[in-house]
N, C-alpha and C positions, 0 to 999 in steps of 0.2 A: 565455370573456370576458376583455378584459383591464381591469388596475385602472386604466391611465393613457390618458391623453387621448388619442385616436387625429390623427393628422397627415394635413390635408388632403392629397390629392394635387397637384401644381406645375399649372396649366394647362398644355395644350399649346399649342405656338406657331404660328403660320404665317404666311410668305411670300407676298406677293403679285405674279408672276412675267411678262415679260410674252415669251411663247415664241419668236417673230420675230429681237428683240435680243440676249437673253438677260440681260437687266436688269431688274431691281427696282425696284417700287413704293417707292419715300422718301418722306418728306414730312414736314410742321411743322404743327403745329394752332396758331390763336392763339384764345385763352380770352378772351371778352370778360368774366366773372365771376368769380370767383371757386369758384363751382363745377364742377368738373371737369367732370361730364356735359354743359354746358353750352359749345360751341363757338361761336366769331365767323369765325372763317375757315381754310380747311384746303390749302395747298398742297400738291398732290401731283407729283412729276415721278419719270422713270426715271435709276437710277443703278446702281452696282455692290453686289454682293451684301453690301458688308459697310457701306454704310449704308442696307439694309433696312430696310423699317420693320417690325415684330414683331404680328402679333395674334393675338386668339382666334381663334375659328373662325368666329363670329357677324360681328364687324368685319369679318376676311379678305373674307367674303363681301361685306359692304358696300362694303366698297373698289371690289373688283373690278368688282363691278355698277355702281357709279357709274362707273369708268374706261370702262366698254364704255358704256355710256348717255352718257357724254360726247367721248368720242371717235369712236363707231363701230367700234372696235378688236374683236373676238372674241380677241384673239391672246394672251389672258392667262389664267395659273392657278392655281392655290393650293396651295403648297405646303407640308408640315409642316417645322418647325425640326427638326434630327436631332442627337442630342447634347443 
């Protein structure tokens, strides 16, 4: 056992991908409240990799599924952040 606090693990990150272009989900949440979990409107569009937008795994997934439920697109993946 040890005597000091143990350090949570970092989450993992991930990408969300769209295979076709090879460009990334970006986008800007606007917060109507003042509490975070709490969303007013979510821009999402395709860009290059390096204004990705970052999620857990659980979001990732949310993303995605709403990209295909709103586009009709299948053409998209999820990928992990490496490094």
């Amino acid at each position: 056992m040890s005597g000091g606090t143990e350090m949570a693990a970092p989450a993992e990150l991930f990408r969300v991908r769209h295979m076709f272009t090879a460009l990334y989900v970006a986008g800007t949440l606007r917060h109507a409240r003042t509490d975070a979990d709490l969303v007013d409107g979510v821009s999402l569009f395709l860009g290059r990799q390096a204004n990705a937008a970052l999620f857990d795994r659980t979001r990732a997934e949310r993303v995605a599924n709403a990209w295909i439920a709103l586009t009709g697109d299948n053409g998209i993946e999820i990928e992990p952040v490496e490094g």
